[in-house]
LUMTOR-145889 format. One record per residue: residue in one letter; x, y, z of N, C-alpha, C, O, CB in turn. Coordinates in pm, whole numbers, plus 50000, padded with zeros to 5 digits. Atoms other than C-alpha are relative to their C-alpha. Glycine has a CB too. Layout:
# residues N
AXYZXYZXYZXYZXYZ;...
# end
This chain:
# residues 178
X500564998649867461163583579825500595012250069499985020850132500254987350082;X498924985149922463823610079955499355013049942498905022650004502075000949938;X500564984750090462693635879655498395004850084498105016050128499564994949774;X501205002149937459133627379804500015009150058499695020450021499724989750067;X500034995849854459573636680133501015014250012500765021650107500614986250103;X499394989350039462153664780028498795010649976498435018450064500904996849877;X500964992450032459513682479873498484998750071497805009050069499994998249870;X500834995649919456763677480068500125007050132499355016450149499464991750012;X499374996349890458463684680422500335016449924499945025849994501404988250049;X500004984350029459303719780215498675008549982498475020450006500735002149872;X501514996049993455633722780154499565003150104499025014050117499154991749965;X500694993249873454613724280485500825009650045500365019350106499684990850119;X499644986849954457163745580551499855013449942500155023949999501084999450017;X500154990950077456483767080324498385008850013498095020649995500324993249872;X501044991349973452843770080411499945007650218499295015150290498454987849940;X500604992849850453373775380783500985012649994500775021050081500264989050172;X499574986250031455763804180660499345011349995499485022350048500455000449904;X500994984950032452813822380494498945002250129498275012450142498834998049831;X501224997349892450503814980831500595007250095500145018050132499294987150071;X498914991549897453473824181087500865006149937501825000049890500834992550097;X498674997950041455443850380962501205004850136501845015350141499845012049882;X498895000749909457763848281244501134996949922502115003949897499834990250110;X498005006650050460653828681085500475010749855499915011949746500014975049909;X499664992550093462653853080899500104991749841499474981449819501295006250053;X499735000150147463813850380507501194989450035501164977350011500425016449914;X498695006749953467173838880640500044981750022500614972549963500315007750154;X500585014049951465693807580830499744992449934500304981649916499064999150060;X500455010950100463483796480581500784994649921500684982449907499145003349922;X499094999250126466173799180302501334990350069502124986149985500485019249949;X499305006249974468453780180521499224982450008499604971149977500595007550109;X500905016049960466103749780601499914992649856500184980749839498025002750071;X499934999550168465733750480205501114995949999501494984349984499845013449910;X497945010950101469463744380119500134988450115500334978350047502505014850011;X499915015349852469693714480488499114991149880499454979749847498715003250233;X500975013450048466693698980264500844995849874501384985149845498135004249952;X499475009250157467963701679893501694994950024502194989649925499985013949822;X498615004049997471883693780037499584979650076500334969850081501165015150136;X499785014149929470453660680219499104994749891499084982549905499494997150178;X500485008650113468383650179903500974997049923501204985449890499035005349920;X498805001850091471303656279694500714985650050500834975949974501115014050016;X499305013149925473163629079966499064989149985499574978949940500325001950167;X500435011449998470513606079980499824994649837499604982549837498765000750088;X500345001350127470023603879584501344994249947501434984449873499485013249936;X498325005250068474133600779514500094987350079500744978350024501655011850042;X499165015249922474593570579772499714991949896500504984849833499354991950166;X500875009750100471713554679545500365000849837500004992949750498335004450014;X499655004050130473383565579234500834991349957500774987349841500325007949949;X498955011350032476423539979267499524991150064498964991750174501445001450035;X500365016649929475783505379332501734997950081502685005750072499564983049825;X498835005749988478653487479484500444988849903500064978849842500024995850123;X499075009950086481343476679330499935008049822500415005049713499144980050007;X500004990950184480553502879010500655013850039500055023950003497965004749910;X500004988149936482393529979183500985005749845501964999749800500764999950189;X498674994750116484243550778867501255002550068501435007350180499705015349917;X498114999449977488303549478864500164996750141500375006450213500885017349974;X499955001349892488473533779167501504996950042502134992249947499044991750029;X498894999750006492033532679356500264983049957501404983549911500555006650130;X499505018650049492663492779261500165002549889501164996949844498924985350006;X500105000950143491943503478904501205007450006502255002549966498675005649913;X498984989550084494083535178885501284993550031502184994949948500015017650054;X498315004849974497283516679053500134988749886501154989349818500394992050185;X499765008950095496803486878819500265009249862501205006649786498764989549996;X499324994950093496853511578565501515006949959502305006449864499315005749986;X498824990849986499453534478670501154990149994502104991249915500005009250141;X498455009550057501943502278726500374992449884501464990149832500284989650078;X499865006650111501233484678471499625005549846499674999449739499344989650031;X500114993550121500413508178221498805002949899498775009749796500764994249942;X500485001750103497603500878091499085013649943498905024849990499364987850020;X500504989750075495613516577810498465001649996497814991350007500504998549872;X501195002049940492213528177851498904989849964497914985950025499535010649995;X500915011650072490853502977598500394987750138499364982150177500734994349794;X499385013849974492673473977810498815000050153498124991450209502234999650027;X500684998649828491083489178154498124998249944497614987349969500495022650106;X501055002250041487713490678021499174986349947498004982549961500115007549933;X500475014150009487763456577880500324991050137499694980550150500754993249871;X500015007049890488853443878211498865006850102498585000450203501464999750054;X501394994149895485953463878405498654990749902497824984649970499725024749991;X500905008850128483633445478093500044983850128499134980450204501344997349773;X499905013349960484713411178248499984994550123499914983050166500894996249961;X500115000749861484733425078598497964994150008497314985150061500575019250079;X501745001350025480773426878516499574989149969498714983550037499395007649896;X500985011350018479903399178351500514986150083499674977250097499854996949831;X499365011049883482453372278609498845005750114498464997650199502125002850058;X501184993949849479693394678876498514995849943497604990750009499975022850036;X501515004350056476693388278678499964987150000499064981750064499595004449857;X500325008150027477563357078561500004985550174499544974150171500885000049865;X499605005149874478423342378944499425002150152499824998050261501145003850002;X500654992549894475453364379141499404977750061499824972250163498335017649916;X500715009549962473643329279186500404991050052499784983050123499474996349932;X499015008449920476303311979287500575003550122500614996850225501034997749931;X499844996249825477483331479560498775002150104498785002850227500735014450016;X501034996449911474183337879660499554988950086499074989350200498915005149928;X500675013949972473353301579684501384994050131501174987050230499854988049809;X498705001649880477223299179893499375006350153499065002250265501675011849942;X500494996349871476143322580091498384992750113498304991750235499815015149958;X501295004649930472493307980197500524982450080500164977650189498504998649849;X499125013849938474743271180241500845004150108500984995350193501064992549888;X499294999249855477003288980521499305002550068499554997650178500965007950031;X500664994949879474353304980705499334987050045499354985750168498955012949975;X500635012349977472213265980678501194996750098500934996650218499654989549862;X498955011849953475463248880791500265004250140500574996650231501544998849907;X499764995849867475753276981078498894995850111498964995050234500135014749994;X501064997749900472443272381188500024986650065499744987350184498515004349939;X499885009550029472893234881171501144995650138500984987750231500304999849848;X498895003049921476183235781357499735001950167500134996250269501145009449946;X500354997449867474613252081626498874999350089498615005550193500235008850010;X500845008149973471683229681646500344987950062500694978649988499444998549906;X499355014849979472603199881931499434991049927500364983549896499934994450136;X500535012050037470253173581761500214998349844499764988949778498534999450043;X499345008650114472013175781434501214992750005502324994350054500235007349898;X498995012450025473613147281343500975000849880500675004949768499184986849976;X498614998050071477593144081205499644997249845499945006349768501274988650062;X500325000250129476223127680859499425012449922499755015249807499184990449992;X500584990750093473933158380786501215012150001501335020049907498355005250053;X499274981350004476513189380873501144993049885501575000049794501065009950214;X498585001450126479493166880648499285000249861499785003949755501074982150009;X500835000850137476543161080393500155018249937500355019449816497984993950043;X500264991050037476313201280380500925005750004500795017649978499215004050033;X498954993850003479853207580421499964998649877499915008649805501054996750072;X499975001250155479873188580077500005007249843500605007349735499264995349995;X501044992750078477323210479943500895017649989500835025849897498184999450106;X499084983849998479633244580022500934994949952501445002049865500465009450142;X498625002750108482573224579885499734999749876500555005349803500744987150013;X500264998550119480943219879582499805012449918500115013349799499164994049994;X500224989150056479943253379522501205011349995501315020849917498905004150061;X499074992250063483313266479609501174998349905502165004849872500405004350078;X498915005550095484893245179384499565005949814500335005749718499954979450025;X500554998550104482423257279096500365015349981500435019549865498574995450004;X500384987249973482653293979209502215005049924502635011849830499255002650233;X498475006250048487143283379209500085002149820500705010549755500104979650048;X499715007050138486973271778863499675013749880500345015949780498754984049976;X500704989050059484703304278732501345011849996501655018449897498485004750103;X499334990849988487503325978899501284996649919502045006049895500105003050132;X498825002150047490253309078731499894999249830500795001149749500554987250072;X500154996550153488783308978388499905018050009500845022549945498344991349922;X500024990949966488033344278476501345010250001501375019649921499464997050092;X498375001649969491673351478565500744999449842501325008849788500364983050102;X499344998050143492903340878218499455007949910500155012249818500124988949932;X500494988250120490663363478017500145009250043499605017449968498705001449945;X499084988449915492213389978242501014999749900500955007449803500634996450171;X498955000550031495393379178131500315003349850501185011049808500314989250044;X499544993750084495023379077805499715012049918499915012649797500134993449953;X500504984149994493843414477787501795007350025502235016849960498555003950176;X498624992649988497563423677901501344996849886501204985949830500544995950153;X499324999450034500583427377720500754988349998499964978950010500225008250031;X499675011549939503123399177767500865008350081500835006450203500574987349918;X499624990849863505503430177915499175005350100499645013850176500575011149968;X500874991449882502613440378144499654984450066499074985950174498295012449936;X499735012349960502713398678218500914999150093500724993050198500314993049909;X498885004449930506033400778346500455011250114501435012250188501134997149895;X500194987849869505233431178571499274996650095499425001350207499365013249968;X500365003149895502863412578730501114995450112501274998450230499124991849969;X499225010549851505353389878913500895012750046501395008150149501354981649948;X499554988849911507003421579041499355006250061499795013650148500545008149959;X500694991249942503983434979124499945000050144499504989250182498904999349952;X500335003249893503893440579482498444993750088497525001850102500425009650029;X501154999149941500933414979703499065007150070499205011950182500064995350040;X500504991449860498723430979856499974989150157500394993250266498075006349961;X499765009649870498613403080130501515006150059501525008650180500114980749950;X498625002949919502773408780194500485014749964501655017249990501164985349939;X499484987649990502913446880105499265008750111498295015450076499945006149867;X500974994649905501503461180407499475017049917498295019649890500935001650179;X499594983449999502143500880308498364996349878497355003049901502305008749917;X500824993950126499633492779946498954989350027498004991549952500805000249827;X501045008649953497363464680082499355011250097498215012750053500554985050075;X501304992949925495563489780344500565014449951501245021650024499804997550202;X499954989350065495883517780121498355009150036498385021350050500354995049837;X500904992249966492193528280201500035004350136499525014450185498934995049968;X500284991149843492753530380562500805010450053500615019250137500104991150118;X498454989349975496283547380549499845008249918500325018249973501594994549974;X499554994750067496103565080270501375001649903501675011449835499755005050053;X498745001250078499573551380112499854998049858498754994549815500794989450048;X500175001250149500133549779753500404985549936500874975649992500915011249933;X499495007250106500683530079440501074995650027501975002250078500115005749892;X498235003050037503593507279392500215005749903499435007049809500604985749968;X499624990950140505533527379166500614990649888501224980149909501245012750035;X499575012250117506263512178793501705002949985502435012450012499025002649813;X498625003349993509473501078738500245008349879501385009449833500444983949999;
# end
């Protein structure tokens, strides 16, 4: 749709060039690179999805502290994918149960049986969603070393390391490997 409209929007400019030659060489030739520099932008947002961003900083620090090797990172981006594939339907279905339960909550004429009935219904799914992440979790694990095991528990949280938990907003680095 962008390329579309990229190139047509140059079309007309291009013919009211040859009808008015008022607008210099300069002009035109600038309006030209504004168009192909904002196709270029609108085409790259759409080339990464989220969550497929290459070497992203989470990856490179997990690598950098813990070492790993590019086979090891690659099979853990493998398992990042298919724990996301295999779990789209489940969160999707989480998510459509909080927004019910909100709408629900903030409906006076529902009654206490139906909102605990549909609390149920989100407990269930995050207990299924739980269980996915924790099998998930061990085929992580055993992708690592048993010394790149025992680096985890040194690894600094991100919850209780402030400085490497908001690393995108600060700009702070990696915990460094021991």
């Amino acid at each position: 749709m962008g390329i579309f409209l990229a190139v047509h929007t140059t079309k007309i400019l291009a013919e009211g060039v040859m009808r008015k030659e008022s607008l210099t060489t300069k002009k035109v030739f600038s309006i030209i690179i504004i168009l192909v520099m904002s196709v270029a932008a609108v085409v790259s947002v759409y080339a990464l999805q989220p969550g497929e961003r290459l070497d992203s900083h989470k990856e490179f620090c997990f690598k950098k502290y813990l070492g790993l090797s590019d086979e090891q990172l690659a099979k853990m981006k493998e398992l990042r994918s298919n724990f996301r594939n295999d779990t789209r339907d489940l969160r999707y279905n989480l998510a459509i149960k909080r927004l019910e339960i909100r709408k629900l909550f903030t409906d006076p004429k529902t009654d206490d049986a139906t909102l605990l009935a549909k609390q149920k219904e989100i407990s269930k799914l995050r207990r299924q969603l739980s269980d996915k992440k924790a099998v998930n979790k061990i085929a992580w694990r055993k992708i690592l070393t048993p010394e790149q095991i025992v680096k985890l528990d040194k690894m600094p949280d991100k919850r209780h390391a402030k400085g490497w938990a908001h690393h995108r907003h600060h700009g702070s680095q990696c915990p460094e490997k021991e």
